[in-house]
HTML snippet that shows the backbone in 3Dmol.js (N, CA, C, O; Angstrom):
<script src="https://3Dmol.org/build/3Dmol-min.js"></script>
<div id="view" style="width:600px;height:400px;position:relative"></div>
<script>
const pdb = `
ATOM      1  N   UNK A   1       0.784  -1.170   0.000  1.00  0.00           N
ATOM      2  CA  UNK A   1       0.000   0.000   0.000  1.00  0.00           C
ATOM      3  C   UNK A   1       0.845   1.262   0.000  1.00  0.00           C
ATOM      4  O   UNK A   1       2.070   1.162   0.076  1.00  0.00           O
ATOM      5  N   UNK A   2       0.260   2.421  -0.081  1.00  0.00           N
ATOM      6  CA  UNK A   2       0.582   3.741  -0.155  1.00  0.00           C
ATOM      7  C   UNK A   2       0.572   4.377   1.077  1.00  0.00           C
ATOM      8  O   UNK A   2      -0.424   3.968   1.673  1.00  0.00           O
ATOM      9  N   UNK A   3       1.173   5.161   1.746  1.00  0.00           N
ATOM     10  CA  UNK A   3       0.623   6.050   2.594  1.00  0.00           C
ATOM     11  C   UNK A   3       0.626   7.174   1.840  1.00  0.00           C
ATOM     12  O   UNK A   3       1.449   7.335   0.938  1.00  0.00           O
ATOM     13  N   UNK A   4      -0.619   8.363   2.245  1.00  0.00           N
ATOM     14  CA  UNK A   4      -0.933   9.209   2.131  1.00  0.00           C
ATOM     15  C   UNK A   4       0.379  10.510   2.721  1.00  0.00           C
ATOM     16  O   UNK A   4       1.012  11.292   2.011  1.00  0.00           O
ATOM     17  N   UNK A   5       0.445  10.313   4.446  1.00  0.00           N
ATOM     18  CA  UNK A   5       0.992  11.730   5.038  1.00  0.00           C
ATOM     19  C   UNK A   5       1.513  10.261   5.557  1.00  0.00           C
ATOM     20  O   UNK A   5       1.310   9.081   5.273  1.00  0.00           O
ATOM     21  N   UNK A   6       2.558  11.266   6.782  1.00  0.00           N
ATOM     22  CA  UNK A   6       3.108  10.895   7.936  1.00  0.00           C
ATOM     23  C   UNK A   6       4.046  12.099   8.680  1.00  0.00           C
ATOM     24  O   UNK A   6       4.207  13.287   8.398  1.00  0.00           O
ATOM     25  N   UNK A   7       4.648  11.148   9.880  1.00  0.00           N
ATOM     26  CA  UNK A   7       4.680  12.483  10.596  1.00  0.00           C
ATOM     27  C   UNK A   7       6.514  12.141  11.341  1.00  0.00           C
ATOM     28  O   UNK A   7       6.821  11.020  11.744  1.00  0.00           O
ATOM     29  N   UNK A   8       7.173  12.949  11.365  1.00  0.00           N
ATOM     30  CA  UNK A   8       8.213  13.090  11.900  1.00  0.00           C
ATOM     31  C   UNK A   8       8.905  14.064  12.409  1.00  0.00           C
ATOM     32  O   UNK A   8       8.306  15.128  12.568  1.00  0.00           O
ATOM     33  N   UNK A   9      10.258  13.984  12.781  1.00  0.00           N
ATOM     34  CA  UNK A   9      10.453  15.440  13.306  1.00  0.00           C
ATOM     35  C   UNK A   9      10.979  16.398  12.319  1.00  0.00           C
ATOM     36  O   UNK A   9      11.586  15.955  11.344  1.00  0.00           O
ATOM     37  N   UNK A  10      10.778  17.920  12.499  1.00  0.00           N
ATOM     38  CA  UNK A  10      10.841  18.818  11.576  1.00  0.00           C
ATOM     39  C   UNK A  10      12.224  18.629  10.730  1.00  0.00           C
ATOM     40  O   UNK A  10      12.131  18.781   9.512  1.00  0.00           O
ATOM     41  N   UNK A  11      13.384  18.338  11.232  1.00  0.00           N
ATOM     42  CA  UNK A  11      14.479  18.153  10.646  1.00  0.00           C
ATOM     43  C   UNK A  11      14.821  17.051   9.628  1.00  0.00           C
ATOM     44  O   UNK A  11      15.732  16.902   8.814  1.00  0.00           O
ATOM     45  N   UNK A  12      13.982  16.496   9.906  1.00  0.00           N
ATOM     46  CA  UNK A  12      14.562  14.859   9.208  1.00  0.00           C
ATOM     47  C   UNK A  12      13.074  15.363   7.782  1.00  0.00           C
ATOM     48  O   UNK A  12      13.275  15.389   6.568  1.00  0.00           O
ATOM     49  N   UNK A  13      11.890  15.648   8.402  1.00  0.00           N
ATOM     50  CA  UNK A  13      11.000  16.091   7.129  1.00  0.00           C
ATOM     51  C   UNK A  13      12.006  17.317   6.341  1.00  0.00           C
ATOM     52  O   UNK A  13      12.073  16.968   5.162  1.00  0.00           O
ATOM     53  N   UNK A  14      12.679  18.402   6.510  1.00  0.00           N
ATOM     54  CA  UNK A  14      13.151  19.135   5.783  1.00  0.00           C
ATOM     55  C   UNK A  14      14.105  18.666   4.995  1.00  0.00           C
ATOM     56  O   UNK A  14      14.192  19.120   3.855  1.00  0.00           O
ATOM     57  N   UNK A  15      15.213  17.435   5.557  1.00  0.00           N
ATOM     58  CA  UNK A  15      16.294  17.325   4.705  1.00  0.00           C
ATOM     59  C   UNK A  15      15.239  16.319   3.501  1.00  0.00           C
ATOM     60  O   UNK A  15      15.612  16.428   2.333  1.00  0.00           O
ATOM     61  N   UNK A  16      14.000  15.394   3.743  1.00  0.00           N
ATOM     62  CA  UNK A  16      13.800  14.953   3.021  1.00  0.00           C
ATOM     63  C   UNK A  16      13.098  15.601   1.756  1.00  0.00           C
ATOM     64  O   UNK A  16      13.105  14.898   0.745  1.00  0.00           O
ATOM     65  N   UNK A  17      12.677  16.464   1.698  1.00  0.00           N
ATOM     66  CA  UNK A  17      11.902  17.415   0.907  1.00  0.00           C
ATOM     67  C   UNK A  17      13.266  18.242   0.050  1.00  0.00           C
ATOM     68  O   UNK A  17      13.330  18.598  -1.126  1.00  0.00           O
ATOM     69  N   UNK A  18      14.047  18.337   0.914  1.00  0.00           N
ATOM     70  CA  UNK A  18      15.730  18.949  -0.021  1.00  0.00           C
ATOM     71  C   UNK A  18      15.876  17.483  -0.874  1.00  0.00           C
ATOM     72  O   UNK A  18      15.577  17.684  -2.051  1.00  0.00           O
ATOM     73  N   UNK A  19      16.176  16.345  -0.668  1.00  0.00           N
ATOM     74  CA  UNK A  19      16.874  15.255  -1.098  1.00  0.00           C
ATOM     75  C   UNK A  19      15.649  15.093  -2.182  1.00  0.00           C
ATOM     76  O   UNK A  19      16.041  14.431  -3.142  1.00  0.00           O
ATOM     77  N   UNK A  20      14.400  15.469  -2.295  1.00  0.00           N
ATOM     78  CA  UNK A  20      13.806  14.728  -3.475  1.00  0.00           C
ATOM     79  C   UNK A  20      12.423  16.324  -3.602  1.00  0.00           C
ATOM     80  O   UNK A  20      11.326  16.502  -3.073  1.00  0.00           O
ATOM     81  N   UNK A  21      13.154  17.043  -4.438  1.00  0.00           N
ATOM     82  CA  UNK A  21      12.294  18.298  -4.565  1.00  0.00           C
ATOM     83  C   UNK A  21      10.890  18.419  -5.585  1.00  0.00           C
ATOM     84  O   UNK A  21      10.719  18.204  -6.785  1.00  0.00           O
ATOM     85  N   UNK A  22      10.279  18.727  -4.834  1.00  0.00           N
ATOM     86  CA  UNK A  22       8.786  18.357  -5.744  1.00  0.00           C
ATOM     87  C   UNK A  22       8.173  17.337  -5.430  1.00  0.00           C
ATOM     88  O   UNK A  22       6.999  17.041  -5.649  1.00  0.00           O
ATOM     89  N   UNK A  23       9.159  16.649  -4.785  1.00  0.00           N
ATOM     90  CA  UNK A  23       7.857  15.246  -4.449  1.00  0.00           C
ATOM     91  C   UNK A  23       7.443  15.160  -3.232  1.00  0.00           C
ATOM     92  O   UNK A  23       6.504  14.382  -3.063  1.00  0.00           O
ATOM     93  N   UNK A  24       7.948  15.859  -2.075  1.00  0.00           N
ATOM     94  CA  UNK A  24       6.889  15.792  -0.800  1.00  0.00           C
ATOM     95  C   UNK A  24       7.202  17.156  -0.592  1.00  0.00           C
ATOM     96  O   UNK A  24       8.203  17.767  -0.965  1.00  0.00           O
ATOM     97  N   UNK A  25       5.835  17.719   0.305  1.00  0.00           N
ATOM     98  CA  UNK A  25       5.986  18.814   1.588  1.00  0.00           C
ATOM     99  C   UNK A  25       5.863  19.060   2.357  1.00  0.00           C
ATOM    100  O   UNK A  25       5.766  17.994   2.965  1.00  0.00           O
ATOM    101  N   UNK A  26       5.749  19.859   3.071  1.00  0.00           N
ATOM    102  CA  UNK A  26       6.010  19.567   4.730  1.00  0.00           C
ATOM    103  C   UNK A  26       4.511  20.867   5.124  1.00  0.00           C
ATOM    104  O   UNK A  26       4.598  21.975   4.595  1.00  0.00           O
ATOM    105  N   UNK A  27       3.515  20.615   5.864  1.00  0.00           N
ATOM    106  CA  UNK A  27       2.764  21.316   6.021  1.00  0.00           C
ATOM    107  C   UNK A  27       3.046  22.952   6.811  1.00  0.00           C
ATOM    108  O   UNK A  27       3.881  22.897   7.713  1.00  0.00           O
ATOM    109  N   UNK A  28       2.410  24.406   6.540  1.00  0.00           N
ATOM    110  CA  UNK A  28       3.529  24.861   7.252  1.00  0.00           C
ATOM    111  C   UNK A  28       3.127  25.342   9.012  1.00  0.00           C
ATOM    112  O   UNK A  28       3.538  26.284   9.689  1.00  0.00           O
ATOM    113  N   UNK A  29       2.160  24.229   9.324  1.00  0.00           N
ATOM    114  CA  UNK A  29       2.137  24.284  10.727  1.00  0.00           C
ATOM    115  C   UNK A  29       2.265  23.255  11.826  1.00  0.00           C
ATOM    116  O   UNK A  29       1.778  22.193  11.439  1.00  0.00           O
ATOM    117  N   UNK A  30       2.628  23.198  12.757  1.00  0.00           N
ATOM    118  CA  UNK A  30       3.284  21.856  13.333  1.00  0.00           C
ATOM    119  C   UNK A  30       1.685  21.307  13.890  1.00  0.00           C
ATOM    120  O   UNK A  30       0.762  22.052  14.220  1.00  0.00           O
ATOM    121  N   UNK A  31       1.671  19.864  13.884  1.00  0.00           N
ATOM    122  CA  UNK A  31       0.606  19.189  14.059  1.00  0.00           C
ATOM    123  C   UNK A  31       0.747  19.265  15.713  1.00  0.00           C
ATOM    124  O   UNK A  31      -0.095  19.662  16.517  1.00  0.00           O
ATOM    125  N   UNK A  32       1.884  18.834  15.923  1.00  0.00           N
ATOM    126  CA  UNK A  32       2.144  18.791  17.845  1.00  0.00           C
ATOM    127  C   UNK A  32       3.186  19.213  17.857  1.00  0.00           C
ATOM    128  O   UNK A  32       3.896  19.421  16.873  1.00  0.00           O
ATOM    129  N   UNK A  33       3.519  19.468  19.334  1.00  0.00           N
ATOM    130  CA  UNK A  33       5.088  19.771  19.854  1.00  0.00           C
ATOM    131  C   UNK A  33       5.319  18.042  21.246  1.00  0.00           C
ATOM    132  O   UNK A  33       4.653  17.219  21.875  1.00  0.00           O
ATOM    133  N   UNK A  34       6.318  18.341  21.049  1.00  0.00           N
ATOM    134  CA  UNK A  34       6.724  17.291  21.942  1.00  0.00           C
ATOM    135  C   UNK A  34       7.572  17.712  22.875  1.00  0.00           C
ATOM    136  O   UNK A  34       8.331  18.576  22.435  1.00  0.00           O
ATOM    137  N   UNK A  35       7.786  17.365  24.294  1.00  0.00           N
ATOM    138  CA  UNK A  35       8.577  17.957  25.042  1.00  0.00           C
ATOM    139  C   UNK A  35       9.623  16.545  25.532  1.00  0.00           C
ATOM    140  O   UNK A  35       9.350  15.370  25.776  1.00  0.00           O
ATOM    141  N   UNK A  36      10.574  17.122  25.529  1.00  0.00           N
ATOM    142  CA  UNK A  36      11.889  15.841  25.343  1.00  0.00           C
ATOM    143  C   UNK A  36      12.242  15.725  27.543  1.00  0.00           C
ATOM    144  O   UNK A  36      11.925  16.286  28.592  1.00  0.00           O
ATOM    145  N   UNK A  37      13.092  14.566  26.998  1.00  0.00           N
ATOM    146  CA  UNK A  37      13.380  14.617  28.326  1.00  0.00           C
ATOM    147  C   UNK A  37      14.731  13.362  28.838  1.00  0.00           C
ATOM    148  O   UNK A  37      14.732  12.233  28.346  1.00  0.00           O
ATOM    149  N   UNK A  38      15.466  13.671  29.550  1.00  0.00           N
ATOM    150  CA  UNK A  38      16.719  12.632  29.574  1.00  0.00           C
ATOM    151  C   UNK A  38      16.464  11.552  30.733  1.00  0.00           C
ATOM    152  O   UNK A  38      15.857  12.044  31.684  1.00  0.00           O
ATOM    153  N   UNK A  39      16.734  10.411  30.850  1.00  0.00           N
ATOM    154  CA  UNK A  39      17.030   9.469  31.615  1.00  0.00           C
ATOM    155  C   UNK A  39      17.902   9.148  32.071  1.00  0.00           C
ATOM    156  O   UNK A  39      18.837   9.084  31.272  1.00  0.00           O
ATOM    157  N   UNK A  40      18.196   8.807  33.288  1.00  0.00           N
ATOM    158  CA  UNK A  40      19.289   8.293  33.755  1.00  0.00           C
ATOM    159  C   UNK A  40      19.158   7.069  34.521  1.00  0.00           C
ATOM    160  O   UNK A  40      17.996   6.700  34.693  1.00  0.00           O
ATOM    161  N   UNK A  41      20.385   6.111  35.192  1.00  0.00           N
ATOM    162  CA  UNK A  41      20.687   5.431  35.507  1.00  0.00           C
ATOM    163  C   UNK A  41      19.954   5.513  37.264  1.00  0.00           C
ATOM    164  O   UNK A  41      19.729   6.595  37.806  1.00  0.00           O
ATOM    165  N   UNK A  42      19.749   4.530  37.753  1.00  0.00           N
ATOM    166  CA  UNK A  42      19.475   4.944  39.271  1.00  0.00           C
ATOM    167  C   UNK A  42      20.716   5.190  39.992  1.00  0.00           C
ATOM    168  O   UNK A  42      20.641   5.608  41.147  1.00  0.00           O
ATOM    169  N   UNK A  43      21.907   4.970  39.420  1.00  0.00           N
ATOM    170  CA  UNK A  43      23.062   5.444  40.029  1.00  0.00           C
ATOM    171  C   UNK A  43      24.011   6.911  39.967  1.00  0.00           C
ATOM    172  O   UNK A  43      25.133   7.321  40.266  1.00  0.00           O
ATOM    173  N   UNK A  44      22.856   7.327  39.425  1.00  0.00           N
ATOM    174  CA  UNK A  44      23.325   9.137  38.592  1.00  0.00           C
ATOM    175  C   UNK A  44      22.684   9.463  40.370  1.00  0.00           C
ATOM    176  O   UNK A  44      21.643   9.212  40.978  1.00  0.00           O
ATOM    177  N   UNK A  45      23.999  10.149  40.683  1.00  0.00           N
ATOM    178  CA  UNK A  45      23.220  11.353  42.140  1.00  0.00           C
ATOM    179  C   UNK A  45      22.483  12.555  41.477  1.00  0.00           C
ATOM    180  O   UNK A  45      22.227  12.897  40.322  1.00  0.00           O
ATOM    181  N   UNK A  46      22.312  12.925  42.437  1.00  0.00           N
ATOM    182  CA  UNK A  46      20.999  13.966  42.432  1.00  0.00           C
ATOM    183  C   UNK A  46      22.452  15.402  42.130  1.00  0.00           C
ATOM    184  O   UNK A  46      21.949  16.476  41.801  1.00  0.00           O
ATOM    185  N   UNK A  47      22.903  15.407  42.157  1.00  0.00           N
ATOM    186  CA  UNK A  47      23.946  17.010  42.221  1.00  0.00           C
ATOM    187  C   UNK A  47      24.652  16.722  40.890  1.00  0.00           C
ATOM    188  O   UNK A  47      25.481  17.587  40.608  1.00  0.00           O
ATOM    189  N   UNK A  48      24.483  15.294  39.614  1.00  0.00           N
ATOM    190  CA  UNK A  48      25.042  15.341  38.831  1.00  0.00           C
ATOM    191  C   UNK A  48      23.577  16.137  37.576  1.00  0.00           C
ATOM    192  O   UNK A  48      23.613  16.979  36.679  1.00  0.00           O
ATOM    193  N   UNK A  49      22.426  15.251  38.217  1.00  0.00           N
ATOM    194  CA  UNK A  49      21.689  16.027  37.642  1.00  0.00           C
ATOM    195  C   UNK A  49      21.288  17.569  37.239  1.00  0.00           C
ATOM    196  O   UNK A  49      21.006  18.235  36.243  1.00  0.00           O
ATOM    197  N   UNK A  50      21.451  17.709  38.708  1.00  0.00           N
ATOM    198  CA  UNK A  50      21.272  19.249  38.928  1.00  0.00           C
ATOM    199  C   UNK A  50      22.218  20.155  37.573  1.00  0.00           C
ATOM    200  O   UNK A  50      21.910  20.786  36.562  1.00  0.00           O
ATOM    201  N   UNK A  51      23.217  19.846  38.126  1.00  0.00           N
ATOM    202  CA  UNK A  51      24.665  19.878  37.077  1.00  0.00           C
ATOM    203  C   UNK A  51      24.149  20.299  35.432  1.00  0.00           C
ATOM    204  O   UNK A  51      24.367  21.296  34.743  1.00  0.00           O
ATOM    205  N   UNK A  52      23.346  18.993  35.180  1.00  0.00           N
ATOM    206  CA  UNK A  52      23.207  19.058  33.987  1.00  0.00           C
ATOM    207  C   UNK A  52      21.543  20.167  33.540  1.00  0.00           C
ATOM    208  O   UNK A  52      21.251  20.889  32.587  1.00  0.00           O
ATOM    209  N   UNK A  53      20.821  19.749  34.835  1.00  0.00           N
ATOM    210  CA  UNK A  53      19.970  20.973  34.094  1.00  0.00           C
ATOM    211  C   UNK A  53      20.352  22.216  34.393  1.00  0.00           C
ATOM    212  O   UNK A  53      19.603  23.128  34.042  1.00  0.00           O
ATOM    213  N   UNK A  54      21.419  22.489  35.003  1.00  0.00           N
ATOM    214  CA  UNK A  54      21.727  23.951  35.015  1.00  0.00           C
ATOM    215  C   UNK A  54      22.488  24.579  33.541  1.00  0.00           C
ATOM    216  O   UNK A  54      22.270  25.538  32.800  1.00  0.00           O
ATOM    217  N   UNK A  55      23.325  23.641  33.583  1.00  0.00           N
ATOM    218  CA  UNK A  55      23.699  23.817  31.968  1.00  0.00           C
ATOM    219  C   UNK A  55      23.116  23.816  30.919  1.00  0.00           C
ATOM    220  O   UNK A  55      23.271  24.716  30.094  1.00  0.00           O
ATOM    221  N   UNK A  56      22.122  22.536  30.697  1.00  0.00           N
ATOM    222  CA  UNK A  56      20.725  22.954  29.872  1.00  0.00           C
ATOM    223  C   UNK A  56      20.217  24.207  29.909  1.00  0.00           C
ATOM    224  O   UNK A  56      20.187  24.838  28.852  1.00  0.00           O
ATOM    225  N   UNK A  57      19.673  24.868  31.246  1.00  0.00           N
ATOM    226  CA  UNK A  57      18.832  25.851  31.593  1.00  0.00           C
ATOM    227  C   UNK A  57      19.840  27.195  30.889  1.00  0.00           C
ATOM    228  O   UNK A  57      19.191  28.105  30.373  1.00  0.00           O
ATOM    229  N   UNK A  58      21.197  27.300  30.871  1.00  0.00           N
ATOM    230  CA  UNK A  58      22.352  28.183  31.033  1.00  0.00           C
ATOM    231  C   UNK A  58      22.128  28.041  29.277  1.00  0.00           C
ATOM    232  O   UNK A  58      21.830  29.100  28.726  1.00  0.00           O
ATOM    233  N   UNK A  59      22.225  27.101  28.597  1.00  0.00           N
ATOM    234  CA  UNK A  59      22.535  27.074  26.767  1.00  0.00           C
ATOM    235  C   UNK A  59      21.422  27.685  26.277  1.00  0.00           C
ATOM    236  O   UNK A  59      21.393  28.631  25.490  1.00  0.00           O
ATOM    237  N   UNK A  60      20.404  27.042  26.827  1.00  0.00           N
ATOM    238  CA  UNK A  60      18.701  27.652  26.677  1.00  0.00           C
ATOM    239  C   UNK A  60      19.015  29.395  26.635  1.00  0.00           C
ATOM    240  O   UNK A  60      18.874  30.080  25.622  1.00  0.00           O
ATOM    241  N   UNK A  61      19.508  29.959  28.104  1.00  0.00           N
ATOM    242  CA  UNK A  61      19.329  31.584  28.114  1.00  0.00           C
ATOM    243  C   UNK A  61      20.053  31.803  27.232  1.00  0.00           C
ATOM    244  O   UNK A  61      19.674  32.488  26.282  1.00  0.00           O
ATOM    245  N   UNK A  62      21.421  31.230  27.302  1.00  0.00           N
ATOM    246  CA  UNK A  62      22.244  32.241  26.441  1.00  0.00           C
ATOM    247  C   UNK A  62      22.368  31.936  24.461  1.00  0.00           C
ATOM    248  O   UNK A  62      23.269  32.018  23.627  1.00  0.00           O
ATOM    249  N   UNK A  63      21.301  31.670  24.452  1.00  0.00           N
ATOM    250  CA  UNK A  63      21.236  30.677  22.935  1.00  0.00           C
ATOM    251  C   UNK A  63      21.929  29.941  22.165  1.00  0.00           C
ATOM    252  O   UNK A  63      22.017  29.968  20.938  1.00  0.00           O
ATOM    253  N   UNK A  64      22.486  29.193  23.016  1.00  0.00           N
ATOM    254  CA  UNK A  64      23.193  28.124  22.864  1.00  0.00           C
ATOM    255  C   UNK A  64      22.384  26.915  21.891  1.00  0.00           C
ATOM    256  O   UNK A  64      22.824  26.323  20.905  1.00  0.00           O
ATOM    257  N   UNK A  65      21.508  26.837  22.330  1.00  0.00           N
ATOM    258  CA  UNK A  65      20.115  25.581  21.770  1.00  0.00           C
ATOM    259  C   UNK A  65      19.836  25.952  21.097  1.00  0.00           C
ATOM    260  O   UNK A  65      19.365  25.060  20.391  1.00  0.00           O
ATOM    261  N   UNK A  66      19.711  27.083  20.523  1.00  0.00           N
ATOM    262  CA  UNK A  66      19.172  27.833  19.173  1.00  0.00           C
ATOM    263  C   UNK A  66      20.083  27.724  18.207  1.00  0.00           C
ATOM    264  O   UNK A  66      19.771  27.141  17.169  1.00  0.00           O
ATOM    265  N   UNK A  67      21.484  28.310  18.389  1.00  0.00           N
ATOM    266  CA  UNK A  67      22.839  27.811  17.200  1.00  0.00           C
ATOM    267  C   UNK A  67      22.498  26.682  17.112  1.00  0.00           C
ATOM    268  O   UNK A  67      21.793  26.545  16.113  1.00  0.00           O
ATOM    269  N   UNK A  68      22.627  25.833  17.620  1.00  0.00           N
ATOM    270  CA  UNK A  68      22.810  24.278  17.452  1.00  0.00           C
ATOM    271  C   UNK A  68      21.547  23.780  16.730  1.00  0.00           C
ATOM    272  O   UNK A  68      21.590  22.933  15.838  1.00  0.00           O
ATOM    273  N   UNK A  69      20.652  24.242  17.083  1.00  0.00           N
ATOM    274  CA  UNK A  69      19.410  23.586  16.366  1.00  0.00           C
ATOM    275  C   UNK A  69      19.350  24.161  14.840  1.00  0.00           C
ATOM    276  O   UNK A  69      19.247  23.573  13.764  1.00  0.00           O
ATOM    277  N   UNK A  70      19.456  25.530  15.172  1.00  0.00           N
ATOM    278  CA  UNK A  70      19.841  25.940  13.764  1.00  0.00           C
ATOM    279  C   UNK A  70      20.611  26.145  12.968  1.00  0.00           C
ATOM    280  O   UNK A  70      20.431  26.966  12.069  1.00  0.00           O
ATOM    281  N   UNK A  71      21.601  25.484  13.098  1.00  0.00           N
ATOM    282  CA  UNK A  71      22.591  24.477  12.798  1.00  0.00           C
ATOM    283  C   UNK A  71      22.188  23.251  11.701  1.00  0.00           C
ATOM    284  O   UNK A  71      22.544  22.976  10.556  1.00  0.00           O
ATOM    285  N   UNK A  72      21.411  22.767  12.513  1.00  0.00           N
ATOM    286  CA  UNK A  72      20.433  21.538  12.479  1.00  0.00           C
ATOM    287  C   UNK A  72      20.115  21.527  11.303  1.00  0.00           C
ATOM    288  O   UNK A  72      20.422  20.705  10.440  1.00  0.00           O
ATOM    289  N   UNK A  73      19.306  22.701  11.205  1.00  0.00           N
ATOM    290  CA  UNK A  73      17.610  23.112  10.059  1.00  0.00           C
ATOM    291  C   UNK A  73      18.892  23.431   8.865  1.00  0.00           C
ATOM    292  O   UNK A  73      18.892  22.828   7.792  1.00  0.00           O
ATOM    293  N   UNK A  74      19.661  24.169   9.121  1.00  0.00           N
ATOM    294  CA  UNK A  74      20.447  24.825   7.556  1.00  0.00           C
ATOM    295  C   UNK A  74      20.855  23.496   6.950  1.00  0.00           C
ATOM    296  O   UNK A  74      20.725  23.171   5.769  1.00  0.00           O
ATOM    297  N   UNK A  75      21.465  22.641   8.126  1.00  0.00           N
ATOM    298  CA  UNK A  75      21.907  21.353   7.044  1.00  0.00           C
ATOM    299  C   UNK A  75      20.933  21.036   6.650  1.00  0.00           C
ATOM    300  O   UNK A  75      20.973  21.001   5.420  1.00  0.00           O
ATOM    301  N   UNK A  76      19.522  20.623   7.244  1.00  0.00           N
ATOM    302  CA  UNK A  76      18.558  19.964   6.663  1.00  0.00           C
ATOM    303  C   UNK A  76      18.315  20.403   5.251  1.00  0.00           C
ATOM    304  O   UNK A  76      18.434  19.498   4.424  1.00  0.00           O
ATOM    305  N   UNK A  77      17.924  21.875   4.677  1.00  0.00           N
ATOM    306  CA  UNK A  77      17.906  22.520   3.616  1.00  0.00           C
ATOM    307  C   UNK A  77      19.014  22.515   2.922  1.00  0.00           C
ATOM    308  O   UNK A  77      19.076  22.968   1.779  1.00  0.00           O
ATOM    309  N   UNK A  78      19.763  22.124   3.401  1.00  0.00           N
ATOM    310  CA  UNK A  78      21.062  22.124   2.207  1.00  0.00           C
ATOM    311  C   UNK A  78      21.287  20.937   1.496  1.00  0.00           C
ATOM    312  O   UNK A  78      21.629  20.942   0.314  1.00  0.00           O
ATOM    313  N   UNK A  79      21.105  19.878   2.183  1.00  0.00           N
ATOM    314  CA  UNK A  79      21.381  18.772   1.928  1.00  0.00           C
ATOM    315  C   UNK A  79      22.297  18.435   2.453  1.00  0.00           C
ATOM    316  O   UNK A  79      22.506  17.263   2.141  1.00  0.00           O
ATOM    317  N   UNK A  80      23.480  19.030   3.538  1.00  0.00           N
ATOM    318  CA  UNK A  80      24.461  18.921   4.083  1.00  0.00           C
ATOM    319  C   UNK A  80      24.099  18.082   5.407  1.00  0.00           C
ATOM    320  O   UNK A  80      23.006  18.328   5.916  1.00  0.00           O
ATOM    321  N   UNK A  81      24.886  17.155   5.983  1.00  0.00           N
ATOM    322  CA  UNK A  81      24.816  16.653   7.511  1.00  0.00           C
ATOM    323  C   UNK A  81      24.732  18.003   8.349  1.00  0.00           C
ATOM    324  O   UNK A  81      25.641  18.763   8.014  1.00  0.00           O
ATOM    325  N   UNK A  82      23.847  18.565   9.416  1.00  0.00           N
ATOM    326  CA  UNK A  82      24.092  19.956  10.148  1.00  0.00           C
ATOM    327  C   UNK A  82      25.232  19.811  10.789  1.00  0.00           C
ATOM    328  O   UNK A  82      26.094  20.665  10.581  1.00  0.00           O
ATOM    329  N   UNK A  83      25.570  18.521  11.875  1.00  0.00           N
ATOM    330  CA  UNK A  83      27.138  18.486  12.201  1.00  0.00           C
ATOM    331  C   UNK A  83      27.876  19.358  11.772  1.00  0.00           C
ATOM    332  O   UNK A  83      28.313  20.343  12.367  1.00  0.00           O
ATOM    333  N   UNK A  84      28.144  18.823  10.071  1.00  0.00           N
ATOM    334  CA  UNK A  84      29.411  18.885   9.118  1.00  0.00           C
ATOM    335  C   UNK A  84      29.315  20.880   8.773  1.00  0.00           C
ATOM    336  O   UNK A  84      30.019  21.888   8.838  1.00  0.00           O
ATOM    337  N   UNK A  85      28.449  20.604   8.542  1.00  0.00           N
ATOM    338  CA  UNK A  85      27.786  22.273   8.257  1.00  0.00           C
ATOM    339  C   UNK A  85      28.373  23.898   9.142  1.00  0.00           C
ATOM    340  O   UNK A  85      27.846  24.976   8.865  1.00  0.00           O
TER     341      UNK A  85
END
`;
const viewer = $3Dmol.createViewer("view");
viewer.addModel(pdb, "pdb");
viewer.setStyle({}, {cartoon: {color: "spectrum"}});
viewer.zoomTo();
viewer.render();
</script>
């Protein structure tokens, strides 16, 4: 069979719409958002955590998460790995 739509995350839909132009698109409003979240080990202490969402919280203010993501999106449109980019 065919599928019609489907759904993934914004980055991986953009590089695919670069890699084969004209044949899919990406709608231009997000259906959902998803909110992420890390796991750890039961042997992670509590002050390594902390650790790490402070630094999260710290990349977040100072737009740290934003370069990087958009980072992300330019490779996606380019056709480039964003890494490499």
């Amino acid at each position: 069979g065919y599928v019609d739509c489907w759904m993934a995350d914004v980055q991986s839909l953009d590089r695919l719409v670069a890699q084969y132009p004209g044949v899919y698109r990406v709608f231009a409003d997000n259906v959902m958002t998803v909110d992420l979240g890390v796991a750890f080990e039961n042997s992670y202490e509590g002050d390594y955590v902390k650790k790490l969402n402070t630094v999260l919280f710290d990349m977040d203010r100072d737009g740290t998460i934003k370069r990087i993501v958009d980072n992300y999106k330019a490779g996606a449109t380019t056709g480039r790995q964003g890494a490499e980019s």
